[in-house]
N, C-alpha and C positions, 0 to 999 in steps of 0.2 A: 745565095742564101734562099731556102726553101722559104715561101708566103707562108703567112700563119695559119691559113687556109688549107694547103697541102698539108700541113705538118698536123692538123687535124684530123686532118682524115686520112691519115697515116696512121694517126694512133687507135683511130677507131678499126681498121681493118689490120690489127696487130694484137698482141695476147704478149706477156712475157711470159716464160720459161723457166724454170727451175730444173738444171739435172741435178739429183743427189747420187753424187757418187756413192758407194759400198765398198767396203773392205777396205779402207782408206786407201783408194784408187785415188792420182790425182792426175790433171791434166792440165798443162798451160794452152791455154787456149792458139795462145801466139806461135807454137810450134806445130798446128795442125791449120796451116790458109785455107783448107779446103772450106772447114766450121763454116767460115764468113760468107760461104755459098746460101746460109740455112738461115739469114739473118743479121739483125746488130748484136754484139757480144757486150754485155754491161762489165766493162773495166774494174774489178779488185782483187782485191791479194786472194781470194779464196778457188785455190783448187779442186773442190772437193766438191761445193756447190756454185754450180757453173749457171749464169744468167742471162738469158736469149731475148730478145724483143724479132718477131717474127711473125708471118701470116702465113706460114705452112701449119697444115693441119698435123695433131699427133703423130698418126700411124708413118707417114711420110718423114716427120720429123725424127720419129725416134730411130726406122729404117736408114734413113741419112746420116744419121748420127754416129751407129753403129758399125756402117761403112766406110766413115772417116777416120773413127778413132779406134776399130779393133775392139772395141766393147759391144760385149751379149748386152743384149737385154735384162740379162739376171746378175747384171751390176753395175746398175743405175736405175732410179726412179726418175718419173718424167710427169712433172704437175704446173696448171698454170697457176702463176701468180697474180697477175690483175690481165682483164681485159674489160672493152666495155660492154661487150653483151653478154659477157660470162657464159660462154657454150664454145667447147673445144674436144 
């Protein structure tokens, strides 16, 4: 079990993620093990918006992403949803 030490400062050098899929693209996460390279994947039913906890920066992320899933860039957005220094 991670110390509550580590697991803070885990959180603090981490950002979550938001893909919004387009065109009603959807994707299960669970059939692409590569994803799990890029981060933790937040478990729910929603394919469509998919949710990262990770410390890979954007450009990196979204290139990675792209190369997992067969998805351009030009069908999917990619924003952060909370981090703690808010710069991504």
């Amino acid at each position: 079990m991670k110390s509550l030490k580590k697991e803070i400062s885990d959180s603090i050098n981490e950002v979550t993620v938001v893909f919004a899929l387009k065109n009603n693209y959807k994707i299960d996460v669970a059939k692409y093990p590569l994803l799990k390279e890029l981060g933790s994947w937040v478990n729910t039913k929603d394919q469509t918006n998919l949710y990262l906890r990770t410390k890979l920066d954007k450009p990196t992320l979204v290139k990675k992403f792209s190369e997992i899933t067969g998805l351009s860039n030009e069908q999917f957005d990619t924003g952060a949803v909370s981090s703690i220094n808010s710069v991504w």
